[in-house]
C-alpha positions in Angstrom: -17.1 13.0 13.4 -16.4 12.6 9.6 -12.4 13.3 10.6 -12.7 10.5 13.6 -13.8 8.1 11.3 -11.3 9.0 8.6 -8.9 7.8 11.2 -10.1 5.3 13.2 -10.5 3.5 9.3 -8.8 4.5 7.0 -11.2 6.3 5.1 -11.5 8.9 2.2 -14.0 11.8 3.6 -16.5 10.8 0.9 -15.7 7.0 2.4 -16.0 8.3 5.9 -19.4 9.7 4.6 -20.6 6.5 3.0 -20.0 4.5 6.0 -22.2 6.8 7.8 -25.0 6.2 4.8 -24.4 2.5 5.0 -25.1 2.7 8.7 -28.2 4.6 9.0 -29.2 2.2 6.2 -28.5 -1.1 8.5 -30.6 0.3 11.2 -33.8 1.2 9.1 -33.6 -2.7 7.8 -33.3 -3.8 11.2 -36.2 -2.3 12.3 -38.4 -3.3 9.2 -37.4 -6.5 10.2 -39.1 -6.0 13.4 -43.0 -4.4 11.3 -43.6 -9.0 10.7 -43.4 -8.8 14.5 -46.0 -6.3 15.1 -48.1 -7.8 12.5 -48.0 -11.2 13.7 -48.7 -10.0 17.5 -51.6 -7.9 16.3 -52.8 -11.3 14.8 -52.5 -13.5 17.9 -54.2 -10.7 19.1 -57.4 -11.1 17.1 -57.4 -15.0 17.1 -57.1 -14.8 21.3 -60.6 -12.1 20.3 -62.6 -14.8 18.4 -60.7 -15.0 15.1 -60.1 -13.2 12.0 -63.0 -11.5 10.1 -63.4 -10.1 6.3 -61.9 -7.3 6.9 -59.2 -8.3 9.1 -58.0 -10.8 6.8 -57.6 -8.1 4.1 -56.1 -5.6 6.3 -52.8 -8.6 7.7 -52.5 -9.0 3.7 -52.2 -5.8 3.1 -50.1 -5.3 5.9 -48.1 -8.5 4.4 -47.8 -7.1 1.7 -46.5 -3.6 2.8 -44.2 -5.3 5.0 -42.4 -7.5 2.0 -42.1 -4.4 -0.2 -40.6 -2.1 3.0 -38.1 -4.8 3.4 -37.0 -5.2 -0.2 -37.2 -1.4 -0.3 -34.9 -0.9 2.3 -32.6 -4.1 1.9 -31.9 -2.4 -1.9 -31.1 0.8 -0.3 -28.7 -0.7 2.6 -27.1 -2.9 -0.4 -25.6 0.1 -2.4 -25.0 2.2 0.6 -22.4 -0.8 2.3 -21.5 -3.3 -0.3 -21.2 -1.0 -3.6 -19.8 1.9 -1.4 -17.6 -0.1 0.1 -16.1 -1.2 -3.3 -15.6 2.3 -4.8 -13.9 3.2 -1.4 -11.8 -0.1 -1.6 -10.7 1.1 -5.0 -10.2 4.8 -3.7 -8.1 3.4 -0.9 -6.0 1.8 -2.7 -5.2 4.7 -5.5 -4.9 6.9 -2.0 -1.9 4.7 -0.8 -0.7 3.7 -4.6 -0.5 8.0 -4.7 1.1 8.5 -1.2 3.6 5.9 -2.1 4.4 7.8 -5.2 5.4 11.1 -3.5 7.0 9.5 -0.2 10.7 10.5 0.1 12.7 6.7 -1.1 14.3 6.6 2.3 10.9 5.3 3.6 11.4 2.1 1.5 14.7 1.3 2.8 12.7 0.7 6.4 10.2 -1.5 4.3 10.4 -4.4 2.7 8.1 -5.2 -1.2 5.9 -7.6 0.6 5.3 -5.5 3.6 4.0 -3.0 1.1 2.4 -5.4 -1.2 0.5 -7.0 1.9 -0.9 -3.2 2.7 -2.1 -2.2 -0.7 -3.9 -5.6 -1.5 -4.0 -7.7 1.8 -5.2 -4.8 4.3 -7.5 -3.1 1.5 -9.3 -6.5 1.1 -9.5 -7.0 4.7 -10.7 -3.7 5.6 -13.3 -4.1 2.2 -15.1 -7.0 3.8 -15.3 -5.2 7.1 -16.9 -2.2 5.6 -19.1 -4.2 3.5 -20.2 -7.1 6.2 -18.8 -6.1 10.2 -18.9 -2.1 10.3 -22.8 -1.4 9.4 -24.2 -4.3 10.4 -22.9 -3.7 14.0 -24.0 0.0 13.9 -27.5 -0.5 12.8 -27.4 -3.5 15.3 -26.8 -1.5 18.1 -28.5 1.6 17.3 -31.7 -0.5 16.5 -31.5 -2.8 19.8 -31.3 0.5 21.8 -34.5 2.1 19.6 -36.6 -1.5 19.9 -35.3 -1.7 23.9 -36.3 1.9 24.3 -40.1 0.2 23.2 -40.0 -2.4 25.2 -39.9 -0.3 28.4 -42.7 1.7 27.3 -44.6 -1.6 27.6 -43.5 -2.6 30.8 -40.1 -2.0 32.5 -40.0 -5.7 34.2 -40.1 -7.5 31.0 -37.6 -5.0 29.4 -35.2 -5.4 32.3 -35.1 -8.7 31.7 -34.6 -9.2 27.7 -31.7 -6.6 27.9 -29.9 -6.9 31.1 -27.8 -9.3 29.0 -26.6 -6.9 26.3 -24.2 -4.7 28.7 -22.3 -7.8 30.2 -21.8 -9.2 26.5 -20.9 -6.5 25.0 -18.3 -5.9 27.8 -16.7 -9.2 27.3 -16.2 -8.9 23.6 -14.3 -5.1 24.2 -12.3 -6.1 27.4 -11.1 -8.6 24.3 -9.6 -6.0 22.7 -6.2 -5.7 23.5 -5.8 -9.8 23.4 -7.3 -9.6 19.6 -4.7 -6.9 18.9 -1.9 -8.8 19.7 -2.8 -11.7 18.1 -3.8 -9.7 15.1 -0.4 -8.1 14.7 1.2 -11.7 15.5 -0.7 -13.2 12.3 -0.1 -10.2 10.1 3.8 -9.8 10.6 4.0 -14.1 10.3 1.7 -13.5 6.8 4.4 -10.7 5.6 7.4 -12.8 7.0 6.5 -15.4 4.9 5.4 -13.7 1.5 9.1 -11.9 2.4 9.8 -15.3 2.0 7.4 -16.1 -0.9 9.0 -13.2 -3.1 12.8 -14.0 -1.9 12.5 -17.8 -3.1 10.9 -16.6 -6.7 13.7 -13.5 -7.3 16.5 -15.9 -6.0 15.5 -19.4 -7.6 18.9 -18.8 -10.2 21.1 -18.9 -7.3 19.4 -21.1 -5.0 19.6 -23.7 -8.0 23.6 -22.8 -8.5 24.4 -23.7 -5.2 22.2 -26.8 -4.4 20.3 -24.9 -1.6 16.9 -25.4 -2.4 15.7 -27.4 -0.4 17.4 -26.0 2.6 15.7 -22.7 1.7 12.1 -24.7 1.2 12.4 -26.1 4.9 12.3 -22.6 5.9 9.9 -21.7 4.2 7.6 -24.6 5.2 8.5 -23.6 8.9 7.0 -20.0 8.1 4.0 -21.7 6.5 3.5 -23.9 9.3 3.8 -20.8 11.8 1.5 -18.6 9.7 -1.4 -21.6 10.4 -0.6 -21.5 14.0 -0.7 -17.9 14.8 -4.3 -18.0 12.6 -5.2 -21.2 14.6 -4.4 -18.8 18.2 -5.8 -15.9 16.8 -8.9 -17.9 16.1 -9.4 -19.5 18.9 -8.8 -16.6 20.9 -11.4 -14.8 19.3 -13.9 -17.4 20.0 -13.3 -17.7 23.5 -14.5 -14.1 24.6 -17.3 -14.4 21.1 -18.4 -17.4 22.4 -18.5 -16.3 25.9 -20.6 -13.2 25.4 -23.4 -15.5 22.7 -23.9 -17.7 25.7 -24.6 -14.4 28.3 -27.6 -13.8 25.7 -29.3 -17.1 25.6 -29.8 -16.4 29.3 -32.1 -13.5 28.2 -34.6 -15.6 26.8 -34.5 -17.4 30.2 -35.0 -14.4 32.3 -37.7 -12.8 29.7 -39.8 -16.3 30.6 -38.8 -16.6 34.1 -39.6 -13.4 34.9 -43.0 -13.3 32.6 -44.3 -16.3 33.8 -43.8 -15.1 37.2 -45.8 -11.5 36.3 -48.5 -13.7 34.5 -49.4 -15.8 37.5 -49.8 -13.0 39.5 -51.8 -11.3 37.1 -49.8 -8.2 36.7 -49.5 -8.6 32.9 -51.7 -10.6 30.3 -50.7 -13.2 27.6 -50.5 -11.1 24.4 -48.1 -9.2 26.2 -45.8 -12.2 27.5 -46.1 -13.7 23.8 -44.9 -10.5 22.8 -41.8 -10.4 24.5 -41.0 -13.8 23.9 -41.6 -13.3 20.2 -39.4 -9.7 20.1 -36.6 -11.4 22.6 -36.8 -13.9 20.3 -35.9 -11.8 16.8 -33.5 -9.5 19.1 -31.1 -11.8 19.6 -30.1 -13.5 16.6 -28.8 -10.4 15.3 -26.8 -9.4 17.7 -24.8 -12.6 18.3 -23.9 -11.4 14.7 -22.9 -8.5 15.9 -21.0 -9.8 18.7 -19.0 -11.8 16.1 -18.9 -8.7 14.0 -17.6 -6.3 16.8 -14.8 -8.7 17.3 -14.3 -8.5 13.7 -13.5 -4.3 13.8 -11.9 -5.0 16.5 -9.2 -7.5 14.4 -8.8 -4.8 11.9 -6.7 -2.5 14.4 -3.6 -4.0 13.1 -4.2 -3.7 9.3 -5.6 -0.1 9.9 -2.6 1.1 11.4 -0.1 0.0 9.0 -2.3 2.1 6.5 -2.2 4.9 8.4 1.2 4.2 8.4 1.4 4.9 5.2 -0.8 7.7 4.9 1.0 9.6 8.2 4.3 9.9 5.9 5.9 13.0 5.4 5.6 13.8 1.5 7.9 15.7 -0.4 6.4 19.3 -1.6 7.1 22.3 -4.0 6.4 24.4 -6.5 5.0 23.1 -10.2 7.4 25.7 -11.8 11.0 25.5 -12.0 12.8 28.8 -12.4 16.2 27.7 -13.0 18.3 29.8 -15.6 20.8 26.9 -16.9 21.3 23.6 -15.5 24.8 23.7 -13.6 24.7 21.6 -10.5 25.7 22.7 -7.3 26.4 21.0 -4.3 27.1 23.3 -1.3 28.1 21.6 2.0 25.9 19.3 1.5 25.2 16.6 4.4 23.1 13.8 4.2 22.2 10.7 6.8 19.2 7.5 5.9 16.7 7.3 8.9 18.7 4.6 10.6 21.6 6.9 11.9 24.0 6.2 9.3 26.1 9.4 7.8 26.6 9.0 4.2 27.9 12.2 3.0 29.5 15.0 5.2 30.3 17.9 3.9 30.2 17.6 0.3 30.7 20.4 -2.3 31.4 20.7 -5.6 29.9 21.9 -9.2 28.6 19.8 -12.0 29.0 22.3 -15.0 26.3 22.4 -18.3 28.4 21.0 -21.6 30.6 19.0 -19.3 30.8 15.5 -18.3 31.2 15.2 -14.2 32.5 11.9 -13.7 32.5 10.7 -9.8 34.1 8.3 -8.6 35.8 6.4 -5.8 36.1 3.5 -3.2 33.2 1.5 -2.7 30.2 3.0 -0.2 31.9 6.4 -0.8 28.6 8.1 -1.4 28.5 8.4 -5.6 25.4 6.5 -6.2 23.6 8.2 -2.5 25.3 12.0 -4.4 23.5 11.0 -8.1 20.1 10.5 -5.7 20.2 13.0 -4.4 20.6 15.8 -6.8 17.3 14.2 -8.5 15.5 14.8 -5.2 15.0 11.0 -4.5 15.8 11.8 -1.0 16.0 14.7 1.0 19.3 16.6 2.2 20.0 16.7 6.0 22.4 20.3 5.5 23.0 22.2 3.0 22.5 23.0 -0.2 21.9 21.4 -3.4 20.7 24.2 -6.9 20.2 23.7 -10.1 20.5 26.6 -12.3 20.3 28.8 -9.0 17.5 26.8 -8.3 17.0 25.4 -4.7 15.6 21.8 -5.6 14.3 21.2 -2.4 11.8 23.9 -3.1 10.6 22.2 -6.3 8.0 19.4 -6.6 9.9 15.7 -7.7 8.3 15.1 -10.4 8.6 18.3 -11.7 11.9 18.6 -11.2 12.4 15.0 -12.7 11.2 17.0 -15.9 14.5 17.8 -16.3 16.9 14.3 -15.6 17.1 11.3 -18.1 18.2 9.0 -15.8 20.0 5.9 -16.4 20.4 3.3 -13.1 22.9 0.3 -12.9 19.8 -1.8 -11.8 17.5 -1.8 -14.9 13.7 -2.0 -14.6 11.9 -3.4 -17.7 8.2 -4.0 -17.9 6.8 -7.0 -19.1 5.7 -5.4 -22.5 7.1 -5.2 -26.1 10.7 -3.3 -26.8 8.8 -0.7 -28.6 6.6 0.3 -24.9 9.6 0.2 -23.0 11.7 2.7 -24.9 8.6 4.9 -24.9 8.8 5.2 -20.9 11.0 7.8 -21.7 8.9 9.6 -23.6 5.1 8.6 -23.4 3.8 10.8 -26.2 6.8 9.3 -28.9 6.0 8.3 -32.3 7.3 5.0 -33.4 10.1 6.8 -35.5 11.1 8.6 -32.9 11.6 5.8 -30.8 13.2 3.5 -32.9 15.4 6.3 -33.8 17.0 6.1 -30.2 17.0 2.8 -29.5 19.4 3.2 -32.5 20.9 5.9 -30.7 21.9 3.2 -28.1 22.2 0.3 -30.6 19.3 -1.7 -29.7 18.9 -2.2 -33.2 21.5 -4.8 -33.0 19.3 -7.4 -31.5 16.0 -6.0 -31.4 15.9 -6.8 -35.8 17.1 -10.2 -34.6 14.0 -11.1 -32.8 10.6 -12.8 -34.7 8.6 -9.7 -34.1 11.2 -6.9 -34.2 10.7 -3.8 -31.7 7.3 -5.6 -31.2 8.8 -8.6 -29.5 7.4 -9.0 -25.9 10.5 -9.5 -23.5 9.1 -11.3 -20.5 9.2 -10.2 -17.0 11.4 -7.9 -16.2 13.2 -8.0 -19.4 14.0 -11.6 -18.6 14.3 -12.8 -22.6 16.9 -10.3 -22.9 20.6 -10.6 -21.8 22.2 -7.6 -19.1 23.7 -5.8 -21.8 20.5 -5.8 -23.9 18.2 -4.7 -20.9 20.8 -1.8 -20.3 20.4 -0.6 -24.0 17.1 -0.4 -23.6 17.4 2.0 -20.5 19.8 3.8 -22.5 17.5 4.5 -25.4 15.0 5.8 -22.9 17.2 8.6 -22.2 17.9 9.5 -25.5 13.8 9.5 -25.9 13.7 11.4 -23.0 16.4 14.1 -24.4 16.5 16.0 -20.9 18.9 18.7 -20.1 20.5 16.8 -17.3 21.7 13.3 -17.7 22.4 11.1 -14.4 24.3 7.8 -15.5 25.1 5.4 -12.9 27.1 2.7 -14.0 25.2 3.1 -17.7 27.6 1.1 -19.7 28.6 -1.7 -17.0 26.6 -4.6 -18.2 28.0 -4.0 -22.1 31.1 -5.7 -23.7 34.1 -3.0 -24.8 32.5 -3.5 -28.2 28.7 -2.2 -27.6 30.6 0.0 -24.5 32.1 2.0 -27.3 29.6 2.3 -29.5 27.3 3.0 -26.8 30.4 6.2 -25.3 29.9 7.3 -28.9 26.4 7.8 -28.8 26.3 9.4 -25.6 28.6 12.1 -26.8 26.2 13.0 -29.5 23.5 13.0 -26.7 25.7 15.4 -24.3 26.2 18.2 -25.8 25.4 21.5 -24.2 23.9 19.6 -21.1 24.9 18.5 -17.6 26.4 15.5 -17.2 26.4 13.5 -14.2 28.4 10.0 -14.7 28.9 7.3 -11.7 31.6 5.2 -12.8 34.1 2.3 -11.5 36.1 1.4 -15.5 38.4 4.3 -15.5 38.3 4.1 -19.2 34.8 5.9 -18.8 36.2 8.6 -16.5 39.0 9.7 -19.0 37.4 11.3 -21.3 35.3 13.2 -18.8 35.9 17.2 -18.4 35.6 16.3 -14.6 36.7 14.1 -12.0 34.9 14.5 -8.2 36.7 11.9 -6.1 34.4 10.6 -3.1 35.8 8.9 0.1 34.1 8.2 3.3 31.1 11.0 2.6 33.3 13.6 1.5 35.5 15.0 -1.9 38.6 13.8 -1.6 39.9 15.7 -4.5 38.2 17.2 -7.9 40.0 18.6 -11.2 40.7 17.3 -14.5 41.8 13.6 -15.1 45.1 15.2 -16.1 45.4 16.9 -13.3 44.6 14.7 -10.4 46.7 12.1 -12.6 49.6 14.0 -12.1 49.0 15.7 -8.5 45.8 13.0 -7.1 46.2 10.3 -4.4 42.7 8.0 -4.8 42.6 9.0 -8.7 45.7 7.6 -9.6 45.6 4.7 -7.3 42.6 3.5 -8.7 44.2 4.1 -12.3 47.2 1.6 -11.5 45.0 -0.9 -9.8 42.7 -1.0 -13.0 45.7 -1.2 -15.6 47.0 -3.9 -13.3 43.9 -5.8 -13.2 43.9 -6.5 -17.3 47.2 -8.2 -17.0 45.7 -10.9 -14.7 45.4 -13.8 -15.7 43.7 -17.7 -14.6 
């Protein structure tokens, strides 16, 4: 049962647990809602006997009294188990899928979008926390109380009970034969609400360009066409719902009518006396008001099909596994007929083999979509090969955990990621447990000195998001000096130096050959300036090596290599 319910929503096992608490809990208040019932029948009771003596009168304020503290008791005790549960487990949640997100291979992302994800993590957790809190408990104590009070009420007479709850079946009925309606209109009004924060996030990230090029407000008509569509599919998803919740609340107000129809009928004939007709009236009365809220709340679990399924989404992915201990003796790179294709069909690399030596400098290069930045990915494990064989040190890599294996790699990307902190925090990525010397003594390394000194608070200067006080070159620097923090045995450097002018280029070269030395060096390049001094060139076209040797070499006997050489010397005499 705990498993089912980890399923069906979503749940950690202590969650699944807790929901079962918060349950149990609803039902025991819905039934000391009923004890003021009892009482107050017990009192008609006495004043239909000739009133209420001494005794009597002390005994209903007693029993008052014991009701009031029963119900505050109990209320207290179904308060933590749904709403505070419910919290933790909304927090739980959402560190489950922040965590599964962190070990998911990255070719999952390239089938998702940031606002798809970002709409699971915050927009389906808050979703499913007000269900959990509000909808799921208060429809299981409902119904398990309404079946324990009906269960009464034929004890006292089958009739009357036939009556108050012949309703309940065909109600309940109506609201699930709803259920495949409210999931399509569900998953209507969640992929318009992640179409248009796809849209949201796109304006933001592209507001430079759409101000270049005069196409704002082309681009805002759009967007107000998503908005509009977003409050029409919550308009029909509304209304839908209504129609069958509406429905099934008017099939219970006829239960009042059968429960006096049918009383008044027994009383006339004398088969049942007025307490007992009162009493029914008065129970049918208190029986239904809850559950038209848990009509409205069954269609509500219902609605949370969609959201609970793109969790599991998430949750169902594949993770990449392995051991915590690396057992590689060196760090040469080997790639051995290696094949690799993304989810959507599309071959990248063939049959790709070649060896990235320790205390050299592997330079690849190439025509555009070759495969250099997918071959860099993949010997830090981002992704996962297809065939064959990718080692480091003799080590199989797809045998180790990422970020253990990660242990190993400084990592510089063409696309830099800053965090909206100070210079100082973002150099210290690299290396959490730095000193400040130690930091600022590679951001000299990769002469962030130059402008970091400049600035009114030095390597304390906040940089905005995403680095966005900083110019291209700068933020590059920065992810530079993070690999010097980092000091790894493996470098990857993709494009590391393209965003620098030839001064801060060179001095920046110059740095990294200090770096370099007795590791393995992986450089993705395009300026062929960077690629002479390497100690190897591997030449990638269409998924494969089109040749490999020494820049001297394939200068003198290449075909790609020294094309590319004569295009790039013949591109510096152009001129506007």
């Amino acid at each position: 049962m705990i498993q089912k319910l980890q399923r069906r929503f979503a749940l950690s096992r202590q969650g699944a647990v807790d929901l079962i608490k918060g349950c149990i809990a609803c039902v025991f208040q819905d039934v000391s809602f009923m004890l003021p019932v009892g009482l107050l029948y017990s009192l008609v009771i006495d004043l239909m006997n000739g009133g209420v003596t001494g005794s009597r009168i002390a005994f209903y304020a007693v029993g008052a009294l014991v009701c009031l503290v029963l119900i505050f008791t109990v209320t207290y005790f179904q308060y933590n188990a749904t709403y505070l549960a419910t919290y933790v487990e909304s927090g739980v949640r959402r560190i489950s899928l922040a965590e599964q997100l962190r070990k998911i291979p990255l070719s999952f992302f390239g089938k998702k979008d940031l606002a798809d994800l970002t709409n699971s993590i915050m927009g389906d957790c808050a979703t499913l926390e007000i269900a959990f809190s509000h909808y799921v408990p208060a429809l299981a104590g409902s119904l398990i109380s309404t079946t324990l009070i009906a269960i009464c009420l034929f004890a006292y007479d089958w009739r009357m009970a036939l009556a108050a709850v012949w309703v309940l079946p065909i109600a309940f009925t109506i609201t699930f034969c709803s259920a495949r309606i409210q999931d399509y209109f569900n998953r209507k009004s969640v992929e318009a609400n992640v179409a248009l924060e796809s849209g949201v996030q796109e304006c933001i990230e592209s507001l430079q360009d759409l101000k270049a090029n005069n196409a704002e407000e082309s681009y805002l008509k759009g967007l107000n066409k998503k908005i509009d569509y977003v409050e029409k599919r919550h308009i029909i998803t509304e209304l839908g719902v209504a129609l069958f919740v509406v429905s099934s609340t008017l099939i219970l107000k006829f239960g009042i009518a059968t429960v006096a129809l049918v009383g008044s009928s027994l009383l006339i004939r004398g088969e049942i006396d007025v307490p007992l007709f009162f009493l029914f009236l008065l129970v049918a009365s208190r029986l239904y008001a809850p559950l038209e809220g848990a009509l409205q709340n069954l269609a509500a679990v219902i609605s949370t099909k969609p959201n609970i399924n793109r969790m599991n989404g998430i949750l169902d992915q594949p993770v990449q596994t392995g051991s915590n201990r690396v057992t590689n003796k060196g760090y040469d790179i080997v790639f051995d007929h290696v094949g690799f294709s993304y989810n959507t069909g599309e071959t990248v690399l063939k049959d790709v083999s070649f060896t990235a030596k320790q205390g050299e400098v592997t330079a690849l290069v190439g025509p555009s979509g070759g495969g250099k930045t997918t071959v860099s990915r993949l010997a830090a494990r981002f992704w996962d090969i297809n065939k064959g064989k990718i080692t480091v040190g003799g080590m199989d890599i797809s045998k180790i955990e990422p970020e253990t294996l990660l242990s190993l790699y400084s990592i510089v990307f063409q696309d830099v990621t800053l965090f909206n902190n100070t210079i100082m925090e973002n150099i210290r990525i690299g290396r959490k447990d730095a000193t400040d010397e130690e930091v600022i003594a590679a951001a000299k390394l990769a002469n962030c000195d130059e402008f970091a000194v400049k600035l009114p608070d030095g390597y304390s200067s906040m940089i905005g998001e995403n680095g966005c006080e900083l110019s291209g070159g700068e933020r590059q620097r920065i992810s530079i000096a993070r690999a010097f923090l980092k000091n790894a045995p493996i470098i990857l450097l993709d494009e590391a130096t393209a965003s620098l002018d030839v001064e801060n280029e060179t001095l920046i070269q110059a740095a990294l050959s200090r770096l370099i030395w007795d590791k393995t060096v992986l450089v993705i390049a395009h300026r062929m300036r960077t690629v002479s001094g390497a100690d190897k060139v591997v030449v990638l076209s269409d998924g494969s090596v089109a040749e490999q040797g020494t820049p001297e070499n394939l200068t003198n006997t290449g075909k790609i290599y020294p094309h590319m050489v004569r295009l790039q010397t013949l591109s510096r005499d152009w001129g506007i």
